[in-house]
C-alpha positions as CSV (number, residue, x, y, z in Angstrom):
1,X,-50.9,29.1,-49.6
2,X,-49.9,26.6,-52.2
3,X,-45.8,26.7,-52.1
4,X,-44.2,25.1,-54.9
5,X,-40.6,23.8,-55.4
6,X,-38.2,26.2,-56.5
7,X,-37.4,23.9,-59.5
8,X,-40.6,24.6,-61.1
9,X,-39.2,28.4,-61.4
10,X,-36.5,27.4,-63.8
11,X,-38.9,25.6,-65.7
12,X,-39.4,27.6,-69.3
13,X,-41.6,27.1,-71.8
14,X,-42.3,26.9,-76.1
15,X,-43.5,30.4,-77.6
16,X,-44.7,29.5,-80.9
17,X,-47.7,27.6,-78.5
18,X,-48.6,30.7,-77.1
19,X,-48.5,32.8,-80.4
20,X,-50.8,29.8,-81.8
21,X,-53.6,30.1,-79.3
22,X,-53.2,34.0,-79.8
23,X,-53.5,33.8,-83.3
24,X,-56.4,31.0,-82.8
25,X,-57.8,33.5,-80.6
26,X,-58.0,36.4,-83.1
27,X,-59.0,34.1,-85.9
28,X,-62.3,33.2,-84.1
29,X,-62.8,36.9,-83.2
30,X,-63.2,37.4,-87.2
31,X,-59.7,38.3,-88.2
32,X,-57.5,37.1,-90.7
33,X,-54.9,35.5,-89.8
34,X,-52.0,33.8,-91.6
35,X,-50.1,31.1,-89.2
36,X,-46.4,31.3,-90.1
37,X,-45.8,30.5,-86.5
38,X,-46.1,27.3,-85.4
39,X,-43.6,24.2,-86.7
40,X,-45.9,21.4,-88.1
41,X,-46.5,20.0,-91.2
42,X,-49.8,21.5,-92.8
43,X,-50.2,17.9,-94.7
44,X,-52.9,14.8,-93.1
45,X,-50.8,11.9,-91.8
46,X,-50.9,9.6,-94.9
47,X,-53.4,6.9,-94.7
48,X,-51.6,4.0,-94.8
49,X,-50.3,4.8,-91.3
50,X,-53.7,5.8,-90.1
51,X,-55.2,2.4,-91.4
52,X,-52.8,0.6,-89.0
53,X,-53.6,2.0,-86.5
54,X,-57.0,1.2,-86.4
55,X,-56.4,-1.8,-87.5
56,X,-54.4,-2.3,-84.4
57,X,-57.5,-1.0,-82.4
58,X,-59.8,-3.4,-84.0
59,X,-56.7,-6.3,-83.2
60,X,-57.0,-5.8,-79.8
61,X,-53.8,-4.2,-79.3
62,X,-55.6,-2.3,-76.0
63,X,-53.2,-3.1,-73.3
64,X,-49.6,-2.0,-71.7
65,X,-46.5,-2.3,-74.6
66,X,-43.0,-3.0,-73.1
67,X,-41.7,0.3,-71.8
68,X,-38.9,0.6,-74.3
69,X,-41.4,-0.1,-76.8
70,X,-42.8,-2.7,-79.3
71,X,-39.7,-5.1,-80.4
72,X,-41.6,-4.7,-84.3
73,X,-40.9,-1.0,-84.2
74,X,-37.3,-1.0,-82.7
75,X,-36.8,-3.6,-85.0
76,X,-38.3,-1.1,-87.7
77,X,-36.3,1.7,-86.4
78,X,-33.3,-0.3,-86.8
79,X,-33.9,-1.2,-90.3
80,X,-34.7,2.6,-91.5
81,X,-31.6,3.8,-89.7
82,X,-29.3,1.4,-92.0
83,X,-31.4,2.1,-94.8
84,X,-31.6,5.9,-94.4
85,X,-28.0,6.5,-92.3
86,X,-25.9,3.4,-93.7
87,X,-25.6,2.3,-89.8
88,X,-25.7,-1.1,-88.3
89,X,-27.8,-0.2,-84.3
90,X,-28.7,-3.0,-82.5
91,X,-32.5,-2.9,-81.8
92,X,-32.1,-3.2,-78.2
93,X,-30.3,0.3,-78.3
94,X,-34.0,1.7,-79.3
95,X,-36.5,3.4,-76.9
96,X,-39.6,4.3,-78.2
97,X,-41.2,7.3,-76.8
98,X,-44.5,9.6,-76.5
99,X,-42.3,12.3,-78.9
100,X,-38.4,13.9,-79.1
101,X,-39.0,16.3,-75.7
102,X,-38.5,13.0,-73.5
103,X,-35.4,12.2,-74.7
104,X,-34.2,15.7,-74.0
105,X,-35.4,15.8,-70.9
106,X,-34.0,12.1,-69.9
107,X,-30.8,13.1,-71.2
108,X,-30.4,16.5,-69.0
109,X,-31.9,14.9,-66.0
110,X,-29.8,11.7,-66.3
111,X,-26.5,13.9,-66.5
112,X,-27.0,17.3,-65.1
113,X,-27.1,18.0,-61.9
114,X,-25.8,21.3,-60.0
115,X,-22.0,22.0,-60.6
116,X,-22.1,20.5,-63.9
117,X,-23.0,22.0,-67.3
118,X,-24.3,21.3,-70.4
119,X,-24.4,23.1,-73.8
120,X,-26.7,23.2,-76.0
121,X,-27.6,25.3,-79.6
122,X,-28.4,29.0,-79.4
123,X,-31.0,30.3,-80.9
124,X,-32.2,27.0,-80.4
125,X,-35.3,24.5,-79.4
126,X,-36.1,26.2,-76.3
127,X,-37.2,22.8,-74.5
128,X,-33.0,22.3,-74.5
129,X,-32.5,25.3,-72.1
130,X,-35.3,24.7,-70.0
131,X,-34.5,20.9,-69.4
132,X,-31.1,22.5,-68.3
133,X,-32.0,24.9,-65.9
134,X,-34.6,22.4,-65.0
135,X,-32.1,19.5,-64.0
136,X,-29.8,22.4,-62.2
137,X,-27.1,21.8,-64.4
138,X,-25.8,25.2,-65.8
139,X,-26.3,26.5,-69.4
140,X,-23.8,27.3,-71.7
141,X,-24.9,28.3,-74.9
142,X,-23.3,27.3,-78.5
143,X,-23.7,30.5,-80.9
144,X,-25.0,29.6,-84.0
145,X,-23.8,31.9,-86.8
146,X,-25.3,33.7,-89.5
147,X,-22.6,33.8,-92.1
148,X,-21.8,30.2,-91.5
149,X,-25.7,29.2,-92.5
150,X,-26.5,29.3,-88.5
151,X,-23.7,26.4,-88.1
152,X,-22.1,26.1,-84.9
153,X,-18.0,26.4,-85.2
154,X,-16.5,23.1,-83.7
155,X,-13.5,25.1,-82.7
156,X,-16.0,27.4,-80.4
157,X,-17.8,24.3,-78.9
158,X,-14.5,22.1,-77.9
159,X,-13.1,25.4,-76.5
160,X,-15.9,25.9,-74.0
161,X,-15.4,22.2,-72.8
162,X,-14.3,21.3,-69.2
163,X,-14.4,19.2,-66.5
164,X,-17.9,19.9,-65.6
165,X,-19.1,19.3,-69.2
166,X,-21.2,16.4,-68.7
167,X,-23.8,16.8,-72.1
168,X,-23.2,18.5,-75.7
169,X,-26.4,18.9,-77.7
170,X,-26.9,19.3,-81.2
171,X,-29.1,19.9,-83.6
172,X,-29.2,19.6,-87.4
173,X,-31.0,20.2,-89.4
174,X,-32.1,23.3,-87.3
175,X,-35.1,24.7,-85.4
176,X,-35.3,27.7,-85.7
177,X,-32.6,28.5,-88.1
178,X,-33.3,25.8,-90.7
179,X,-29.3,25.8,-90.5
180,X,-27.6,22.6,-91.2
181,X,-23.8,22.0,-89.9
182,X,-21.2,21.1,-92.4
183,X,-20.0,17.2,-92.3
184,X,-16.3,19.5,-91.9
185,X,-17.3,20.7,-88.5
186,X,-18.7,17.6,-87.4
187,X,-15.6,16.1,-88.0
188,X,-13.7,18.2,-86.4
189,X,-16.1,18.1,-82.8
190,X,-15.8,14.4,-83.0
191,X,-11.9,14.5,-83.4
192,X,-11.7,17.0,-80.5
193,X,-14.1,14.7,-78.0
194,X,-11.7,12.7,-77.8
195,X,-9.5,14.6,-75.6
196,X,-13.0,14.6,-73.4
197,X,-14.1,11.1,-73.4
198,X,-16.8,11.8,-69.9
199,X,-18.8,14.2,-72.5
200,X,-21.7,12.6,-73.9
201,X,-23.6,14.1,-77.2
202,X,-27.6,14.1,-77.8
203,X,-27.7,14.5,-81.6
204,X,-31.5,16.0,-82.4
205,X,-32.3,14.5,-86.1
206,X,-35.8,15.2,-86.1
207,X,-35.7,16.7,-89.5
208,X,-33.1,14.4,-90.8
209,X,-34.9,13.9,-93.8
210,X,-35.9,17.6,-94.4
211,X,-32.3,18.6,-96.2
212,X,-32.1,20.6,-99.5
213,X,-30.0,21.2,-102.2
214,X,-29.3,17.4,-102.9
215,X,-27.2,17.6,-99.7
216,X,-26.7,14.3,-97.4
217,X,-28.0,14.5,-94.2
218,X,-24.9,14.1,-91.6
219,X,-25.7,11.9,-88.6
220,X,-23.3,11.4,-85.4
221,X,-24.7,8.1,-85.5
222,X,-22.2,7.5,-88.5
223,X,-19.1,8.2,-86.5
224,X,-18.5,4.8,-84.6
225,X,-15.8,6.4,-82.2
226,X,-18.2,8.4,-81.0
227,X,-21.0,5.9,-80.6
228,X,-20.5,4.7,-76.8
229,X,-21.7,8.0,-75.7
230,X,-24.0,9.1,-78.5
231,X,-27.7,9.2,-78.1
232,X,-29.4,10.3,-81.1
233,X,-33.2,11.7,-81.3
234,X,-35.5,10.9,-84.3
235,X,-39.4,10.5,-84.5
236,X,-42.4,10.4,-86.9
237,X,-43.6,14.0,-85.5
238,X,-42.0,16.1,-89.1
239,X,-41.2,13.1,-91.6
240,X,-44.8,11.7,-91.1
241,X,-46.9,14.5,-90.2
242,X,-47.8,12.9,-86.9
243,X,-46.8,15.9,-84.5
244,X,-50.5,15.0,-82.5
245,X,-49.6,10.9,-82.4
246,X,-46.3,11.8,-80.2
247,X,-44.5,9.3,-81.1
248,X,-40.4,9.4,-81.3
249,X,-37.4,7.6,-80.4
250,X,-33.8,7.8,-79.6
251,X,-30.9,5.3,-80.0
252,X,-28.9,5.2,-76.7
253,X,-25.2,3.8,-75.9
254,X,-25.3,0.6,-74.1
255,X,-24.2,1.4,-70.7
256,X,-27.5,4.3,-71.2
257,X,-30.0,2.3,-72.4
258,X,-31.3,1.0,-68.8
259,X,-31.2,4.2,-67.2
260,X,-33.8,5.5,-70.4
261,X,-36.3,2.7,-69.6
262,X,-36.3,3.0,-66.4
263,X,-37.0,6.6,-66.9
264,X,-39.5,5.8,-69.2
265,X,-41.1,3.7,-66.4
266,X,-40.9,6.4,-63.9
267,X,-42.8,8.8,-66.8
268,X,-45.0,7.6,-68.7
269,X,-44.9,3.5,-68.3
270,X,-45.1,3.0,-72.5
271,X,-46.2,4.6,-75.8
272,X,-49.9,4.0,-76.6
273,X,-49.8,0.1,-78.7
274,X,-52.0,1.7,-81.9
275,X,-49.6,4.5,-82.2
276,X,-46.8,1.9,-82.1
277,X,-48.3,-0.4,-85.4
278,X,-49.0,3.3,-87.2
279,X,-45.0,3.9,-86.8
280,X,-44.3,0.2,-88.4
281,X,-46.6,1.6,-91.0
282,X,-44.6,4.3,-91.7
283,X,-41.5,3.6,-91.5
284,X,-42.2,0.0,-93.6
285,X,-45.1,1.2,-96.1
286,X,-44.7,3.9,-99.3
287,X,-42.6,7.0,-99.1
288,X,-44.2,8.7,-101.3
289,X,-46.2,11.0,-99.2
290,X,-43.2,11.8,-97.1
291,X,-41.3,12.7,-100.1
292,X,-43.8,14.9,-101.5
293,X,-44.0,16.6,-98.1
294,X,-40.5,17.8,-98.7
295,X,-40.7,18.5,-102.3
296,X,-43.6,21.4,-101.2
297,X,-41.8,22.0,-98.6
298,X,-38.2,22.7,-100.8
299,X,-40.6,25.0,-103.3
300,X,-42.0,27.2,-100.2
301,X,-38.5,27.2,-98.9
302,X,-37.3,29.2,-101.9
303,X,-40.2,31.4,-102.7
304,X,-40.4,32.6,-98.8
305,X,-36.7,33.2,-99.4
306,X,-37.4,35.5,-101.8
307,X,-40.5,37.3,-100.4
308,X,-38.5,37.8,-97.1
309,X,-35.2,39.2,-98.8
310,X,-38.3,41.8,-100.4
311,X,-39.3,43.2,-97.2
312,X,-37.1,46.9,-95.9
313,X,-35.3,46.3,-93.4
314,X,-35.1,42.0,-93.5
315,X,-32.5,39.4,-94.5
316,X,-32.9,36.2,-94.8
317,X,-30.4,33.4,-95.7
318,X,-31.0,30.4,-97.7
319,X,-32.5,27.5,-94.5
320,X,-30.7,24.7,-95.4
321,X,-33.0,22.3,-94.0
322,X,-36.4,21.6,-91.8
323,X,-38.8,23.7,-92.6
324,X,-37.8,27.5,-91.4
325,X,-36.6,30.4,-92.0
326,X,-34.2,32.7,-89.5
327,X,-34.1,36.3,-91.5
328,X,-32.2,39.2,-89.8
329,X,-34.5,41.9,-88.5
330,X,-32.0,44.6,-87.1
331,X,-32.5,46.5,-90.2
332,X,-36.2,47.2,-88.9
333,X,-35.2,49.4,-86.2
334,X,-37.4,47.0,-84.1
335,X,-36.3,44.5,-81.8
336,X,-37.9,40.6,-82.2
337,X,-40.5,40.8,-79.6
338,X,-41.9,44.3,-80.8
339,X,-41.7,43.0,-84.3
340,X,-43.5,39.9,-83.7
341,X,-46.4,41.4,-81.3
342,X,-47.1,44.4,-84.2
343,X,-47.1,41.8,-87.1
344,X,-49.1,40.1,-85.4
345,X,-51.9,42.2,-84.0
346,X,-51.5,44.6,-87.0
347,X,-50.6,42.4,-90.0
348,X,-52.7,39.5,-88.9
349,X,-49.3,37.5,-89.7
350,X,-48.0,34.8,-86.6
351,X,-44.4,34.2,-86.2
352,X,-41.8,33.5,-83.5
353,X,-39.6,36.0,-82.0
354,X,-36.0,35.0,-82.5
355,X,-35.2,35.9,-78.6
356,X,-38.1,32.7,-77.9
357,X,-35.0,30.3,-78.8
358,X,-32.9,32.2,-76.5
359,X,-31.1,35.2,-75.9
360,X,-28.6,35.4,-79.4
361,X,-31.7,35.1,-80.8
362,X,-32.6,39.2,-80.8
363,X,-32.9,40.6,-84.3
364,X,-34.0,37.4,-85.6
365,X,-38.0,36.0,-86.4
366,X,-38.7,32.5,-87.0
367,X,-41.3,31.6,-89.8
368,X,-42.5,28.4,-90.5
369,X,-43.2,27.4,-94.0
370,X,-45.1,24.9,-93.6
371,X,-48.3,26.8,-94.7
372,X,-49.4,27.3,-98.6
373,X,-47.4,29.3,-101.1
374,X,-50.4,31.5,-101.3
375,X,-50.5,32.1,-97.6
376,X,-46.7,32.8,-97.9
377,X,-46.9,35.5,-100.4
378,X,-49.6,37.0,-98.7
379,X,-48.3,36.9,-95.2
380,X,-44.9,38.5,-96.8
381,X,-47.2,40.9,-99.0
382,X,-48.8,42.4,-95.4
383,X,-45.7,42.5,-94.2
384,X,-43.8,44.9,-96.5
385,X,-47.1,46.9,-96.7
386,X,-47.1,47.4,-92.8
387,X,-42.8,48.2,-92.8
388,X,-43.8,50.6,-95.8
C-alpha cells in the first residue's frame, strides 16, 4: 500500500476548478450552462503580446532563462511599478515566476513552520490557507467585513499579533469579495507593525488595476517603512488576460530575495523564455486593451449589482474592485453549499460557495463577472425564477 506523507493531508485545494469541470461536464451533456464561476477574464490576450511571443520562438529564445527571470522583464517590472505605483524598486528585488500561487507558497514555506502562525484574509484565496496548513504553520484567519465593503479592520489584525506571528497576508483588491481596504486602515496596520518588526507582509495585488469608482489603488509597496519586510505579488494573469501563460512576479526585501531564487531553483528552475518577451510586451506596448478590459468589466460590475440585489432572499454590496461579487445569501434559508449545488444542477448557473474561501464565508456565493452582460442577466433571471 502506497503510504503518503501526512503533509499532503493538509493540503487543500481551489473550488471554482471543480465547479468548472462540473459545469464543463453538464455543458457537453446538452445543457445550458452559464459560467459565473470561474475568475478569468472572458477577453483573448491582446495580440501585441501574443506576436512577441512568437517572435521570441522564431528568435530562438528556446533554452533555460535565469531563475529569477529575464533582466528585460524585471527591468520592465520595475519601470511599470514607478509608473503605475509612483515607487522607485530596484530590479534585482524582482522574481519572475510561472503565476502568483508560487509566491504564496514560497512565502508560507520560507516562514512557517510548526509553532508559528500566519494570518491570512477570510473569506479569502483559498491557496492562502492551504499553503499554511501546508508549511505547518497555524492559521489564523482575518475576518473580512460586510459593512466595511469586506475590508479587514487594522485594529482586529494588529490585535491578533504575537510572538509566533511570523507572516501577515493581504489582499486588495479582493478575491472573492471584490472588497478593497481603505488607504485609512492600511495606515493604521503599517503604524502598528512597528511594534512587531519580525512580522513580514505578502501584499496580493493581482488586481491592482481592477479598482472602481475613480479610486487609487493603495499598494504596501508605497509605504517605505515597511518595505524591508514587504513582498508584494503582481502578474499578467487578470490585467492581461494571460491566466493560461502563468506568468507573475513578486518584489521581495533584500535580505528575501536569495532565499526566493533558490526556491525558484528547487521548483521549477525558470519561467518559460517566450512567455517572458510576451510580458515585456505587455507591460511596454498599448494599454488600450487592458483598459477596455476594465471599462466592461466596471459596466457588468454595476448591472450584476443590480440583478443580484433583485433576487428574494440576496444582498449584494457594491465590489469595489477585481472582478466579483460577494452577495449575502442568509436570506435564502439555504446555506452556500446547498445554494450553489441547486443553482447549479437546477438553474444551469456556476458559482462559488462562499464557505470555498473559508469558513466566515457561509451565507455568501461568489460570482464572477467576467462573462457577458447578456449572460449576467440571464444567469440572474434563472435565478430569481428558481428562488420564486
Amino acid at each position: 500500500m502506497i503510504q503518503l506523507a501526512q503533509r499532503m493531508s493538509h493540503l487543500g485545494t481551489e473550488t471554482a476548478f471543480e465547479v468548472l469541470a462540473r459545469a464543463n461536464k453538464l455543458a457537453a451533456e446538452g445543457r445550458s450552462i452559464i459560467n459565473l464561476g470561474i475568475g478569468q477574464p472572458d477577453f483573448k490576450t491582446p495580440d501585441h503580446i501574443v506576436d512577441a511571443a512568437v517572435q521570441a520562438l522564431r528568435d530562438g529564445h528556446h533554452g533555460y532563462t535565469p531563475a529569477n527571470g529575464i533582466p528585460e522583464l524585471r527591468e520592465a517590472v520595475a519601470a511599470d511599478i514607478a509608473t503605475y505605483r509612483g515607487v522607485e524598486i530596484d530590479p534585482d528585488h524582482v522574481v519572475i515566476q510561472p503565476g502568483g500561487k508560487p509566491t504564496m507558497f514560497y512565502a508560507c514555506m520560507m516562514l512557517g513552520e510548526p509553532g508559528t502562525e500566519i494570518m491570512y484574509p477570510n473569506p479569502g484565496f483559498p491557496i492562502y490557507e492551504s499553503a499554511i496548513n501546508f508549511s505547518g504553520a497555524r492559521p489564523v484567519p482575518i475576518a473580512l467585513h460586510e459593512e466595511t465593503g469586506y475590508s479587514f479592520n487594522a485594529e482586529e489584525v494588529l490585535a491578533q499579533v504575537n510572538e509566533k506571528t511570523r507572516l501577515i497576508i493581504v489582499n486588495s483588491p479582493a478575491n472573492p469579495t471584490g472588497g478593497v481596504v481603505p488607504r485609512a486602515e492600511f495606515d493604521k496596520l503599517v503604524a502598528g507593525l512597528v511594534a512587531h518588526p519580525h512580522v513580514v507582509v505578502l501584499s496580493d495585488e493581482i488586481y491592482s488595476r481592477m479598482v472602481y469608482d475613480n479610486q487609487p489603488h493603495v499598494s504596501l509597496l508605497a509605504y517605505e517603512e515597511l518595505r524591508d519586510r514587504l513582498i508584494m505579488l503582481d502578474g499578467w494573469s487578470k490585467t492581461y488576460a494571460m491566466t493560461g501563460w502563468r506568468l507573475g512576479y513578486a518584489v521581495w526585501p533584500e535580505r528575501l530575495v536569495e532565499q526566493a531564487t533558490r526556491l525558484c531553483v528547487n521548483d521549477h528552475s525558470c519561467v518559460n523564455a517566450p512567455t517572458q518577451f510576451a510580458g515585456i510586451a505587455a507591460l511596454q506596448g498599448p494599454q488600450d486593451a487592458a483598459d477596455a478590459m476594465v471599462e466592461a468589466f466596471d459596466e457588468r460590475r454595476l448591472a450584476i449589482q443590480d440583478e443580484l440585489n433583485a433576487i428574494p432572499g440576496f444582498r449584494c454590496p457594491r465590489p469595489g474592485g477585481a472582478f466579483y461579487a460577494f452577495p449575502n445569501i442568509e436570506g435564502t434559508g439555504m446555506t452556500s453549499d446547498t445554494l450553489q449545488e441547486k443553482l447549479l444542477g437546477e438553474a444551469g448557473v456556476a458559482v462559488i460557495s462562499g464557505t470555498s474561501f473559508g469558513a466566515f464565508g457561509e451565507g455568501y456565493l461568489r460570482f464572477s463577472y467576467a462573462n457577458s452582460l447578456e449572460n449576467i442577466k440571464e444567469a440572474c433571471r434563472r435565478i430569481r425564477e428558481l428562488l420564486a
